[in-house]
C-alpha positions in Angstrom: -1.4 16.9 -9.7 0.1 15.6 -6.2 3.3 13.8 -6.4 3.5 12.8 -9.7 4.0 16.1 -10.8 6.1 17.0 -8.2 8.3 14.8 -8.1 8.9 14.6 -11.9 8.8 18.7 -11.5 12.1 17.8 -9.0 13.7 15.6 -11.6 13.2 16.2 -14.7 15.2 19.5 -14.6 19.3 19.0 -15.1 18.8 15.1 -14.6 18.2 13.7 -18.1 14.7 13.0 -19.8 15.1 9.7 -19.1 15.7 10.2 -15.4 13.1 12.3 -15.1 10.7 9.8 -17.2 11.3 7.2 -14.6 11.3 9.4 -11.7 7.6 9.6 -13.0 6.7 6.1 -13.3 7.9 5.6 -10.2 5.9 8.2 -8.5 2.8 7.3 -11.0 3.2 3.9 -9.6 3.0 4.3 -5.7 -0.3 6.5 -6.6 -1.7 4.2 -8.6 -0.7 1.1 -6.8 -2.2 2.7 -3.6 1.6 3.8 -1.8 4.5 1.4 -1.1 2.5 -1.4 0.9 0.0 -1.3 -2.4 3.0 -2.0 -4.8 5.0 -4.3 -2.4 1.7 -6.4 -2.6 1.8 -6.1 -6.7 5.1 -7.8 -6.4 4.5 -10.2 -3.5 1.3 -11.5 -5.9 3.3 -11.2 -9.2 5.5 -14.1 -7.4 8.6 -12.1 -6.4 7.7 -11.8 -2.6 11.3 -12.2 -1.4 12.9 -9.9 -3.5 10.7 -6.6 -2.6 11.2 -7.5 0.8 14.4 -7.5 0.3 14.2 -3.9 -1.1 12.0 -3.3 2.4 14.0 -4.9 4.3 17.6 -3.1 6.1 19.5 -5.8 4.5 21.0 -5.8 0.1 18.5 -4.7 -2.1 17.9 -8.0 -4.8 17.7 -7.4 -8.3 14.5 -7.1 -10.3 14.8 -7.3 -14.2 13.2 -5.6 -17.3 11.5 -8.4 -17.7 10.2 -9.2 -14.8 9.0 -5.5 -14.0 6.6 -6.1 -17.3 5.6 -9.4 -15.7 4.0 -8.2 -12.1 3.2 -4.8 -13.7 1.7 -6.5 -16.8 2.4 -5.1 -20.4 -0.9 -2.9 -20.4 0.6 -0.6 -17.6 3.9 -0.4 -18.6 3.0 1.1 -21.9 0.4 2.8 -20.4 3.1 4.6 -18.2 5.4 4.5 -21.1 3.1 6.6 -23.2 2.4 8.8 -21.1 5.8 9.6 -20.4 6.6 9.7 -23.7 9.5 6.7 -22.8 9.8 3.1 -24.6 8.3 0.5 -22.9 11.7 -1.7 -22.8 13.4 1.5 -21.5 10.7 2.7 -19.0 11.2 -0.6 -17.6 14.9 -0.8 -17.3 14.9 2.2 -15.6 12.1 0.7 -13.2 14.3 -1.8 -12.4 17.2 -0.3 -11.8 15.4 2.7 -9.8 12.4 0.9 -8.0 14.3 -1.2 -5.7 16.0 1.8 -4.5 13.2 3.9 -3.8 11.3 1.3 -2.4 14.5 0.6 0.2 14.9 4.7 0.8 10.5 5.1 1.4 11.2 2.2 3.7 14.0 2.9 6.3 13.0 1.1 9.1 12.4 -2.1 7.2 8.7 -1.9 7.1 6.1 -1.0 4.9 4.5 2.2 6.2 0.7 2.1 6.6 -1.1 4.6 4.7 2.2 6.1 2.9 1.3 9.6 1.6 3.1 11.8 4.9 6.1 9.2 4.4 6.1 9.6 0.5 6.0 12.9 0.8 8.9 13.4 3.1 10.7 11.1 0.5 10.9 13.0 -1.9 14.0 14.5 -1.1 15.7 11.0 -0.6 14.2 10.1 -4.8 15.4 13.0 -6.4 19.0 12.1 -4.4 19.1 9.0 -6.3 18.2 10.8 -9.8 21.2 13.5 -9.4 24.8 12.2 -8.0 27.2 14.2 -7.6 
């Protein structure tokens, strides 16, 4: 089903269950959230506008915690996406934080948020599943 299963299709083989869970939330995120500028705006209205524009932005990516990924995503959705991904909630949202500002920085390269976002999420898929496999 569209990226979601593409994109975890990408990841999940040779890079870990857990890498692969995440590289699904993320994607299951975008979707749901409406693309990037639909998730930026999650964040900007969960109060942590400066640091996902940051992650937009061409300067260093700030950091984004467990804690407060459950906070603008709300506990409901993250075990939502949890379940679903057969993942624990804490973990699916460590890996969210540690993940999510990248991708967000890598879907955005010329510090903007791209209007409409399925052509660019599409083309960056290539540039996710390079942050799921080093090496």
């Amino acid at each position: 089903m569209g990226l979601l299963d593409q994109l975890t299709g990408m990841l999940s083989g040779g890079g870990g269950e857990g890498q692969g869970g995440v590289a699904g939330a993320v994607s299951s995120l975008l979707e749901s959230q409406g693309g990037v500028a639909g998730l930026v705006e999650k964040f900007q209205q969960g109060g942590l506008g400066d640091v996902v524009a940051s992650w937009v932005g061409t300067g260093e990516n700030q950091p984004v915690s467990a804690d407060q990924i459950q906070q603008v995503l709300g506990s409901e959705q993250v075990n939502a996406l949890a379940s679903q991904l057969g993942l624990d909630p804490q973990q699916l949202s460590q890996g969210l934080s540690e993940y999510l500002p990248q991708v967000i920085d890598k879907l955005t390269p010329n510090g903007q948020v791209p209007e409409g976002g399925g052509d660019l999420l599409s083309q960056g898929l290539d540039l996710v599943k390079g942050l799921f496999h080093k090496g």
